[in-house]
TIVEXMI-559443 format. One record per residue: x, y, z of N, C-alpha, C in turn. Coordinates in Angstrom, 1 decimal. Atoms other than C-alpha are relative to their C-alpha. Last residue first. Example, Ala and Ser with C-alpha at 12.3 -4.5 7.8 and 13.67 -1.06 7.14 Angstrom:
{pt {-0.9,-1.1,0.0},{13.7,-1.1,7.1},{-0.8,1.1,0.8}}
{pt {0.9,-1.2,0.0},{12.3,-4.5,7.8},{0.9,1.2,0.0}}
END
This chain:
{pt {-1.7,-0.1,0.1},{16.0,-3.8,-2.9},{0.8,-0.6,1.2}}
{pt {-1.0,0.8,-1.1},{12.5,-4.1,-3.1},{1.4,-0.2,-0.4}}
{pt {-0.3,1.1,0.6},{10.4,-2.1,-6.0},{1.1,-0.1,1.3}}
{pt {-0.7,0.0,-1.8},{7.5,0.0,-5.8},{1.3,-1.2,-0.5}}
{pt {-0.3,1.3,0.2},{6.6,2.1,-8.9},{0.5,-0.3,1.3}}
{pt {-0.7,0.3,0.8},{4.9,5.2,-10.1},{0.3,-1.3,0.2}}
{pt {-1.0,0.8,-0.1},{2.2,5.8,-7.7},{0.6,-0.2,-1.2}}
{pt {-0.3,0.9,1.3},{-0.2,8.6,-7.5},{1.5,-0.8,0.3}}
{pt {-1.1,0.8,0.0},{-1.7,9.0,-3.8},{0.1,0.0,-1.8}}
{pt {-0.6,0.2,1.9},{-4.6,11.8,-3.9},{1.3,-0.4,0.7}}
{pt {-1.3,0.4,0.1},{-6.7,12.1,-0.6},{-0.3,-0.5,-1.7}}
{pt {-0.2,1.1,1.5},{-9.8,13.5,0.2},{1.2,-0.1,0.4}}
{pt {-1.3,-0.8,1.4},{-10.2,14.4,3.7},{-0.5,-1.1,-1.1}}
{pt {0.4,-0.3,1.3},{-12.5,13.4,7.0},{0.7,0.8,-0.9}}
{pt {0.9,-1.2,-0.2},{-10.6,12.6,10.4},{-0.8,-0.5,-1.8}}
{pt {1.2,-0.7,-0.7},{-9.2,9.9,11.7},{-0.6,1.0,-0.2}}
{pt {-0.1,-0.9,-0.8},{-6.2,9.6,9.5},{-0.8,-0.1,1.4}}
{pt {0.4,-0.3,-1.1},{-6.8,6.3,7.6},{0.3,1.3,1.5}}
{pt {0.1,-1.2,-0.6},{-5.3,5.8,4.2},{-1.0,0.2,0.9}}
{pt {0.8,-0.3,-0.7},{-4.0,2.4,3.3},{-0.2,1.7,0.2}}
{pt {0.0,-0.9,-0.6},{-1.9,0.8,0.6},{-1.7,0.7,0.7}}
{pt {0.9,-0.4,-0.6},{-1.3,-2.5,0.2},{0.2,1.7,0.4}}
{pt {-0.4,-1.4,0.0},{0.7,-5.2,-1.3},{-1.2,0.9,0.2}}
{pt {0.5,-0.9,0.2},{-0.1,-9.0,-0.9},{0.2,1.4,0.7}}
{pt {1.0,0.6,0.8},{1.4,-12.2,-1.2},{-1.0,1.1,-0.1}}
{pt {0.7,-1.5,0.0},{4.7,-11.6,0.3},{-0.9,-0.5,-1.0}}
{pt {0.9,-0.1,1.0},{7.5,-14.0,1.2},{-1.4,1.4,0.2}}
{pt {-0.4,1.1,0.9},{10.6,-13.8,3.7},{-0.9,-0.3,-1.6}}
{pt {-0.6,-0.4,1.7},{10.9,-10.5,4.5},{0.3,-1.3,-0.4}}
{pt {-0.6,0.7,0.5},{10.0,-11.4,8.3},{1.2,-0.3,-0.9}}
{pt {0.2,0.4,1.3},{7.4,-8.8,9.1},{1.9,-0.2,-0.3}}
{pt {0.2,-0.7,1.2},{7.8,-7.6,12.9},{-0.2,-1.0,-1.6}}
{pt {-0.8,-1.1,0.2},{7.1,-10.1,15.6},{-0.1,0.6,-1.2}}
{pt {-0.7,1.0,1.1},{3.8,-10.7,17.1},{1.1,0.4,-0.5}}
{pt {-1.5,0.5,-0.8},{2.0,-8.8,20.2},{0.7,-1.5,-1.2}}
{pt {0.0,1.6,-0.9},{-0.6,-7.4,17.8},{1.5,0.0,0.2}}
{pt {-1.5,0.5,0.1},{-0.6,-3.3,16.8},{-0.1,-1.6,1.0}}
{pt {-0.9,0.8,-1.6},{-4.3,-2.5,16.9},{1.1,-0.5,-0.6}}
{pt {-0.5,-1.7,-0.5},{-6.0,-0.3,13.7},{1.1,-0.5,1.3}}
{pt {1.0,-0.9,-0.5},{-8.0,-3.4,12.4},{0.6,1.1,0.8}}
{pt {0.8,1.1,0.7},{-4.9,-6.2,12.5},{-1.1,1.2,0.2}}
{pt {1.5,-0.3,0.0},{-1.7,-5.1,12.7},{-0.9,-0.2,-0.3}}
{pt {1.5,0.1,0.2},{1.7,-6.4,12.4},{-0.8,0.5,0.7}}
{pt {0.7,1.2,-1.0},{4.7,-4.7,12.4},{-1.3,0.1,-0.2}}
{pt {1.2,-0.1,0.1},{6.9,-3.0,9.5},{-0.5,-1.0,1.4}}
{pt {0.6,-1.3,-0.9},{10.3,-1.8,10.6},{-1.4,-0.3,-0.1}}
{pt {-0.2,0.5,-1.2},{12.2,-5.0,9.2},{-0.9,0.9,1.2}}
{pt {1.3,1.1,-0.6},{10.8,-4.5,6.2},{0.4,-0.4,1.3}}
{pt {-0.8,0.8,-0.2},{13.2,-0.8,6.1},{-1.3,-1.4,0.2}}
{pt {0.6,0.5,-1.2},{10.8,1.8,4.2},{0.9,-1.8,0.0}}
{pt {-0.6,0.7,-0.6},{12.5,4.4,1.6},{-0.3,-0.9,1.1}}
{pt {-0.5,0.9,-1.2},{10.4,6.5,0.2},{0.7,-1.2,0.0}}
{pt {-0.4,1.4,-0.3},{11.4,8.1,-2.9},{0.0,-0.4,1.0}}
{pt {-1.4,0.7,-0.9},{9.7,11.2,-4.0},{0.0,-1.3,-0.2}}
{pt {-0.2,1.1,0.3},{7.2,13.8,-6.4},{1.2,-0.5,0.7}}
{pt {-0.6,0.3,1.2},{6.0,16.1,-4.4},{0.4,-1.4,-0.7}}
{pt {0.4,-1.1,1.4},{3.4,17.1,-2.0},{0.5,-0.3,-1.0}}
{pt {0.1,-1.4,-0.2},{5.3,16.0,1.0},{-0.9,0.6,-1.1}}
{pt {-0.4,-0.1,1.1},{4.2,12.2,2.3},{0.6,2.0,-0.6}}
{pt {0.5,-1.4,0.4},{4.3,11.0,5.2},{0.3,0.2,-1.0}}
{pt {-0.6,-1.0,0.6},{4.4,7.3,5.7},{-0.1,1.4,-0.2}}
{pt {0.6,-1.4,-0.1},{3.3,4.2,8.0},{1.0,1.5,-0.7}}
{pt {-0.8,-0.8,0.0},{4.4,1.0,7.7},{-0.5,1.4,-0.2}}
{pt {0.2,-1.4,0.4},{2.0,-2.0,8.1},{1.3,1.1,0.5}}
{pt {-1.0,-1.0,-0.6},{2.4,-5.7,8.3},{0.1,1.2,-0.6}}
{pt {-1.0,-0.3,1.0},{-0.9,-7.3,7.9},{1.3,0.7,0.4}}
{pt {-1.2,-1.2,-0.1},{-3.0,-9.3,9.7},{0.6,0.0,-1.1}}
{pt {1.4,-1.3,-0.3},{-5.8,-12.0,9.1},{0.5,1.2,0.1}}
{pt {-0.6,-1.1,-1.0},{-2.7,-14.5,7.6},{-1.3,1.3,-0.1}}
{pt {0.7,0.5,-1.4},{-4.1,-17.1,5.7},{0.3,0.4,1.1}}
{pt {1.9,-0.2,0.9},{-3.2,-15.5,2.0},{-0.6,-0.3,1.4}}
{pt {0.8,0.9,0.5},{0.4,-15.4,3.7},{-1.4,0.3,-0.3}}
{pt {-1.0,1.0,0.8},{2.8,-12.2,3.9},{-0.5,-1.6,-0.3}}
{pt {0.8,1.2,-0.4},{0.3,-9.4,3.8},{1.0,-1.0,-0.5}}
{pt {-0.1,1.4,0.1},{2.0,-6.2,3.4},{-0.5,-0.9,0.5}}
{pt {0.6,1.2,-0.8},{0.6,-2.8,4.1},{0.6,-1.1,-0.7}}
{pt {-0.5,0.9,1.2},{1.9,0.7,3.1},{-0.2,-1.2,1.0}}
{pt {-0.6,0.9,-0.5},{0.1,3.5,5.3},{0.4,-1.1,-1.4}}
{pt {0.1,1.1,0.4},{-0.3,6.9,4.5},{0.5,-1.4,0.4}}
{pt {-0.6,1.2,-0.8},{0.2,10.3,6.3},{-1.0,-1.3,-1.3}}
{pt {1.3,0.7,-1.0},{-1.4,13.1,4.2},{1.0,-1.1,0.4}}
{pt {-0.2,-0.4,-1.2},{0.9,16.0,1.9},{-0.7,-0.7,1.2}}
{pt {0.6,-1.0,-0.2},{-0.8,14.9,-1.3},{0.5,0.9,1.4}}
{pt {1.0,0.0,-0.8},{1.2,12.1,-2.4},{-0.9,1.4,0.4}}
{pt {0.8,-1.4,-0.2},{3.4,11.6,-5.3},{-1.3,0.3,0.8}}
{pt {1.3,-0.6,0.0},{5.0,8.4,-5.8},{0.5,1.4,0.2}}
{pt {-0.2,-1.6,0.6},{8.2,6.3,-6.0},{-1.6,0.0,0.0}}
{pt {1.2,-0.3,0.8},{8.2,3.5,-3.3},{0.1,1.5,-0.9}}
{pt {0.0,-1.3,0.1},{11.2,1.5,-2.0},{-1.1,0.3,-0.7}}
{pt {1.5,0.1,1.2},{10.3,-1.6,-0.1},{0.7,1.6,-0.3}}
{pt {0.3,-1.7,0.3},{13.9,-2.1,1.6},{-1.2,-0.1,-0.7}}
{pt {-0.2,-0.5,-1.2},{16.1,-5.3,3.0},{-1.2,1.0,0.0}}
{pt {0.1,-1.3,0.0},{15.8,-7.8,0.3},{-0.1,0.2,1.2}}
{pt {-1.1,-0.8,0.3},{17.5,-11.0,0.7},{-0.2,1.3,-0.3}}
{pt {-1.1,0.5,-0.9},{14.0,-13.3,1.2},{1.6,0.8,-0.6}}
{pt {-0.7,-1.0,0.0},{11.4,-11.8,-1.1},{0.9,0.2,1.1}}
{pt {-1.7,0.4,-0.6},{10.0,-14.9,-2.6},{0.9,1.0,0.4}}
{pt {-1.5,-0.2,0.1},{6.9,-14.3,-3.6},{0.6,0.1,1.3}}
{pt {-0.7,0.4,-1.0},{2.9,-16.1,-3.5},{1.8,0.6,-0.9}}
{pt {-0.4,1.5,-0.3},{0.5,-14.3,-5.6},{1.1,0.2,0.7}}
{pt {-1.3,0.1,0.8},{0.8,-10.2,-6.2},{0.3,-1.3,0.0}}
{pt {-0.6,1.4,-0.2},{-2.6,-9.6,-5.0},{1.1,-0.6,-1.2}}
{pt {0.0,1.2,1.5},{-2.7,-5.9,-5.4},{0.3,-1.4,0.6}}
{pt {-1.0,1.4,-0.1},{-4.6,-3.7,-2.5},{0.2,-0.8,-1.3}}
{pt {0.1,0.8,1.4},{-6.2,-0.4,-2.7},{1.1,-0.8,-0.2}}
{pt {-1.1,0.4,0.5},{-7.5,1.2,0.6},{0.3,-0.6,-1.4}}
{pt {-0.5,0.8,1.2},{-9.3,3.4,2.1},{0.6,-0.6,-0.1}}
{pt {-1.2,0.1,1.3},{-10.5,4.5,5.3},{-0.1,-0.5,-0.9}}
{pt {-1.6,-0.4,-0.5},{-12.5,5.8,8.6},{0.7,-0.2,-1.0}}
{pt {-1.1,0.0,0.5},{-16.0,4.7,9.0},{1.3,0.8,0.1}}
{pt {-0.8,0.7,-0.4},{-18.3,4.2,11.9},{1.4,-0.2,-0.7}}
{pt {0.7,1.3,-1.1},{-21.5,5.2,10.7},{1.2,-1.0,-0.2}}
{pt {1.5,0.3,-0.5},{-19.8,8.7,9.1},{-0.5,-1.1,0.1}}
{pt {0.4,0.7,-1.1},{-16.4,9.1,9.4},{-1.1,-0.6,0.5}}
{pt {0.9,0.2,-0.7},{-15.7,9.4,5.6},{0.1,-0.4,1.6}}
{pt {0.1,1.0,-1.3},{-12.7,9.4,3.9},{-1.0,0.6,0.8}}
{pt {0.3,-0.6,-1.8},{-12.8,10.5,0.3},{-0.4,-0.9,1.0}}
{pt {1.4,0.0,-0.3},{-11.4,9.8,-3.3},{0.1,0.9,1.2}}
{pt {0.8,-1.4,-0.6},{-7.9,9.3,-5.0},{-1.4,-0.7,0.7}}
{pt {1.0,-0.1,-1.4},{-5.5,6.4,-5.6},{-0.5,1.1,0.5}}
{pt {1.0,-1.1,-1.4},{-4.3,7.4,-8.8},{-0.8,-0.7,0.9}}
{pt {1.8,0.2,0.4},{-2.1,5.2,-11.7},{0.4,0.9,1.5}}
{pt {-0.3,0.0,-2.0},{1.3,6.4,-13.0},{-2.0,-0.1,-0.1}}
{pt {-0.8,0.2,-1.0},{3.0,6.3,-16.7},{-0.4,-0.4,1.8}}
{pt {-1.3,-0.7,-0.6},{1.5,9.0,-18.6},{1.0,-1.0,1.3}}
{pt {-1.0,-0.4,1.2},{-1.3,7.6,-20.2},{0.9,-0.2,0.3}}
{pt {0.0,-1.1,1.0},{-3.3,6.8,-16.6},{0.7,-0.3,-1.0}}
{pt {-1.2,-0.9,1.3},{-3.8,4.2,-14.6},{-0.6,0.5,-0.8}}
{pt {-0.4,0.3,1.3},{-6.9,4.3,-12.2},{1.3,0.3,-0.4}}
{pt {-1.1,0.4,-0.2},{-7.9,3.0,-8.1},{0.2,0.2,-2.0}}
{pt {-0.2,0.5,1.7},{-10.8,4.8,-6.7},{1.5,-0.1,-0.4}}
{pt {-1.1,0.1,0.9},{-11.9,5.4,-3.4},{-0.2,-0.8,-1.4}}
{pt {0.3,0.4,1.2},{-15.1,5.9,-1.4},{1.5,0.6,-0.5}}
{pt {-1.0,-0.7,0.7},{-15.6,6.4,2.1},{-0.2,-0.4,-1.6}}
{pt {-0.3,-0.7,1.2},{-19.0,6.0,3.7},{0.9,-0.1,-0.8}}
{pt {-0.2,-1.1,0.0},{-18.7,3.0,6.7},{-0.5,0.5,-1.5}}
{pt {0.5,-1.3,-0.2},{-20.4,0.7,7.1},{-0.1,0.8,0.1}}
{pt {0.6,-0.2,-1.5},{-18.2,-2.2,7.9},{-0.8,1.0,0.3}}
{pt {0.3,1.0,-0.6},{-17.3,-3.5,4.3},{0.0,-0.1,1.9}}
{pt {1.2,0.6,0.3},{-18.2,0.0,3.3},{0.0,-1.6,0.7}}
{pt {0.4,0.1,-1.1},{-14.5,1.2,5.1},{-1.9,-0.8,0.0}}
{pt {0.6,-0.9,-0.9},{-13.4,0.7,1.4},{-0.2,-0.2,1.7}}
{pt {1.2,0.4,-0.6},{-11.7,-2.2,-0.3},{0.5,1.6,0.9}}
{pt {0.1,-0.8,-1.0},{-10.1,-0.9,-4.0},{-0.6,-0.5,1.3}}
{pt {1.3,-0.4,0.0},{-8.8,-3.8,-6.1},{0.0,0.7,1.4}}
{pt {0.3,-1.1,-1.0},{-5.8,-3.9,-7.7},{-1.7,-0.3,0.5}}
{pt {-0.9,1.0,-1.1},{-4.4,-7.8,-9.7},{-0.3,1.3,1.1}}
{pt {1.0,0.9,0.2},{-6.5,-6.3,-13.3},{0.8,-0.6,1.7}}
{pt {0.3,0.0,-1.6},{-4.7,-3.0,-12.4},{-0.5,-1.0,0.1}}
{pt {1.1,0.9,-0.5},{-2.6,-2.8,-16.0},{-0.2,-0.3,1.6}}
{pt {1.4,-0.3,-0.8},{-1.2,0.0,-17.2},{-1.0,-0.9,0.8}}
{pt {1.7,0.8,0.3},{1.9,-1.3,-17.8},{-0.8,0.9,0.4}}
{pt {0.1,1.0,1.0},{5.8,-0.4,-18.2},{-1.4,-0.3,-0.1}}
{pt {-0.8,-0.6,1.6},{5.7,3.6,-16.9},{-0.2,-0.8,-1.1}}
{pt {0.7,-0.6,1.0},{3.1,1.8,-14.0},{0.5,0.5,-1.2}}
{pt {-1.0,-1.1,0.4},{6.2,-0.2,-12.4},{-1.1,0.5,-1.4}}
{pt {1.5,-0.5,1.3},{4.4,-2.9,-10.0},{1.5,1.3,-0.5}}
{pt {1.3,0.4,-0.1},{6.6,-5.2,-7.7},{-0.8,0.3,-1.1}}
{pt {0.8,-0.9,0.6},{10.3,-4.8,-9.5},{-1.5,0.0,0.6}}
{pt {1.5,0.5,1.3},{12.4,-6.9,-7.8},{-0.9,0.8,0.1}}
{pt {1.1,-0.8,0.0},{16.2,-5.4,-7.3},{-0.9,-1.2,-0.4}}
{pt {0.4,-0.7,-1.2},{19.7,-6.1,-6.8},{-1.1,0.6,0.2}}
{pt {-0.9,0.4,-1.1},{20.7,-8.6,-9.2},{-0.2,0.3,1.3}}
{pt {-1.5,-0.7,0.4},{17.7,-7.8,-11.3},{1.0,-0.7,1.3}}
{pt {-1.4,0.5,-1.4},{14.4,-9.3,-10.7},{0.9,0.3,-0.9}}
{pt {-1.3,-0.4,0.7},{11.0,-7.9,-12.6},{1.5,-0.4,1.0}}
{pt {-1.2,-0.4,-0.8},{7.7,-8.9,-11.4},{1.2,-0.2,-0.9}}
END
């Protein structure tokens, strides 16, 4: 992580290639099909690609980094540079390791290369597709980053990410 006066840097593929802190979980850990894949590339940016399966019960991807325990009290903003495929996506925070929920943010994406913008005050927990009666995500710490793709239907999807970084 990188901290500036007004910034901390989560991941910033341009500076690393490294995903040893990513790992992909599928809908397999409930039997579902899907199948994603999490690589950097050369050029700066890693690929969440694959496919989502409905078949015996499934529904999504994901590829989560355990970022250990931070301190992200006086930020307001997860900003995300990527390039998505035109597909709704979700961005997931996990703010303790002992927390069964996550706070999720949901995004569209256009095709090109952009800058979401997502307020942490907008994320609310969920746990398995259900919105719990809890309140939104905090912004006080953060132990794991998260992205999801779950439509309901069957698609590939291509997410490449550049960099996320709290402001």
């Amino acid at each position: 992580m990188v901290t500036t006066l007004n910034s901390k840097v989560l991941f910033d593929f341009s500076k690393t290639r490294d995903t040893g802190n990513w790992l992909v979980v599928n809908d397999g850990v409930m039997g579902g099909l899907s199948k994603g894949d999490f690589v950097a590339d050369e050029n700066g940016k890693a690929v969440f690609s694959g496919t989502v399966s409905l078949e015996n019960n499934g529904g999504f991807s994901s590829v989560q980094c355990k970022t250990g325990k931070i301190d992200v009290e006086g930020y307001s903003i997860l900003e995300l540079h990527l390039k998505g495929d035109g597909k709704k996506y979700q961005v997931r925070i996990r703010e303790n390791s002992s927390d069964y929920y996550a706070f999720i943010y949901t995004f569209q994406t256009s095709g090109e290369w952009e800058t979401i913008k997502i307020p942490l005050t907008e994320m609310y927990p969920s746990f398995r597709g259900r919105t719990l009666n809890l309140p939104n995500y905090s912004g006080k710490s953060m132990v794991e980053l998260a992205f999801l793709i779950g439509n309901k239907k069957a698609e590939k999807f291509r997410l490449v990410l550049k960099k996320a970084v709290l402001k």
